[in-house]
C-alpha positions as CSV (number, residue, x, y, z in Angstrom):
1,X,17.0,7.1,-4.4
2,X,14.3,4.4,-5.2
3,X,13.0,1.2,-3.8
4,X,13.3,-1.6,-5.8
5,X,10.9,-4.4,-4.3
6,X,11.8,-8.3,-4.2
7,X,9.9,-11.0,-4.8
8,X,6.2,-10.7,-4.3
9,X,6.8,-7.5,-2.8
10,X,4.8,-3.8,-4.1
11,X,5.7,-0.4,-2.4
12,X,2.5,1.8,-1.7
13,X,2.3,5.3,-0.9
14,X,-1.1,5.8,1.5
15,X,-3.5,8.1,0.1
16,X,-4.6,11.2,2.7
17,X,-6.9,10.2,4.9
18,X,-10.7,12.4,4.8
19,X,-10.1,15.3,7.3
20,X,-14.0,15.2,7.6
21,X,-16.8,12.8,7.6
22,X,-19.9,12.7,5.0
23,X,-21.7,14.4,7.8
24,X,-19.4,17.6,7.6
25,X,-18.1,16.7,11.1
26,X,-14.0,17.6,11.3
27,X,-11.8,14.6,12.8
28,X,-9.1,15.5,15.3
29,X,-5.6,13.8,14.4
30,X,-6.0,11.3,16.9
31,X,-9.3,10.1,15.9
32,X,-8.1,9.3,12.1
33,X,-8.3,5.8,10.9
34,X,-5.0,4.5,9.3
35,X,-5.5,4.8,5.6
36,X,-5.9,1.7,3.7
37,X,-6.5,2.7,0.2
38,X,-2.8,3.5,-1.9
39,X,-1.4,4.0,-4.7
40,X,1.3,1.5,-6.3
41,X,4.5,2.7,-7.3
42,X,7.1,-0.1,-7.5
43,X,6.0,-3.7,-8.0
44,X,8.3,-7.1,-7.2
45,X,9.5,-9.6,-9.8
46,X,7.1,-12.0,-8.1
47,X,8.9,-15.5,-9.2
48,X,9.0,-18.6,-6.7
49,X,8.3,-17.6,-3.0
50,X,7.7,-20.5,-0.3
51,X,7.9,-23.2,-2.7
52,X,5.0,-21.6,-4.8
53,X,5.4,-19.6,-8.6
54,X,4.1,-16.0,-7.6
55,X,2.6,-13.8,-10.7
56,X,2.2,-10.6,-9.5
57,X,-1.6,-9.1,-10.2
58,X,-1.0,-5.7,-9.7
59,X,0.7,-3.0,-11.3
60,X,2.7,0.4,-10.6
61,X,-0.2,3.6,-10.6
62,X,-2.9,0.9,-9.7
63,X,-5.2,2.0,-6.3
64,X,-5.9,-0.6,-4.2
65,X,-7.1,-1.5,-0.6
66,X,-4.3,-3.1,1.6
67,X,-5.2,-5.0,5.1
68,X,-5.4,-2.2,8.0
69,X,-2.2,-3.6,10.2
70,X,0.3,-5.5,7.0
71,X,3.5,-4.5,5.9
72,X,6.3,-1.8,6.7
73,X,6.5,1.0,6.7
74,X,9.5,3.1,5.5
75,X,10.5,6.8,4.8
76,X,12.6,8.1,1.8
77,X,13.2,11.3,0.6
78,X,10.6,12.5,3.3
79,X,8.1,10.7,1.2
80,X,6.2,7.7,3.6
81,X,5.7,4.1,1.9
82,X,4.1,0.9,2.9
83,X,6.1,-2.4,1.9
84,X,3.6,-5.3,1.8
85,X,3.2,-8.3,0.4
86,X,0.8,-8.7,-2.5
87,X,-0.7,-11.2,-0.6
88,X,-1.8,-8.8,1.9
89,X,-3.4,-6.7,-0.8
90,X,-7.2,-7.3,-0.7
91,X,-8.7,-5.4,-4.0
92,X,-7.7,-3.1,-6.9
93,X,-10.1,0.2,-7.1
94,X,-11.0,0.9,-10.5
């Protein structure tokens, strides 16, 4: 299966969280922030949402930082993904 998004919607996977910090000290499970750098892998159309033309900026295989609390998430083929909204997408990491 695959997801197709809609509109000005892109479908990241989350990138694994650092198991330790810079200092070498090893995080327990519970004390792990939500990731928010991913990876794109499916990119909307874009096209007229809410009355407004959408050109979509990014691009599948693109990295970028997503707000901490956006989108949906969903699981296929025991893979995780994020749906958000490329609004909600804050920056591109080059």
């Amino acid at each position: 299966m695959k997801l197709v998004p809609l509109f000005d919607k892109v479908v990241l996977k989350q990138l694994v969280a650092e198991e330790t910090t810079k200092s070498g000290i090893v995080l327990p499970g519970a004390a792990k922030e939500k990731p928010q750098q991913a990876e794109v892998i499916a990119v909307g159309p874009g096209g007229v949402v809410e009355g407004k033309e959408v050109t979509m900026q990014v691009k599948a295989g693109d990295k970028v930082i997503y707000s901490k609390y956006s989108g949906t998430e969903v699981e296929l083929d025991n893979e995780k993904y994020v749906i958000v909204k490329q609004s909600d997408i804050l920056a591109v990491v080059e």
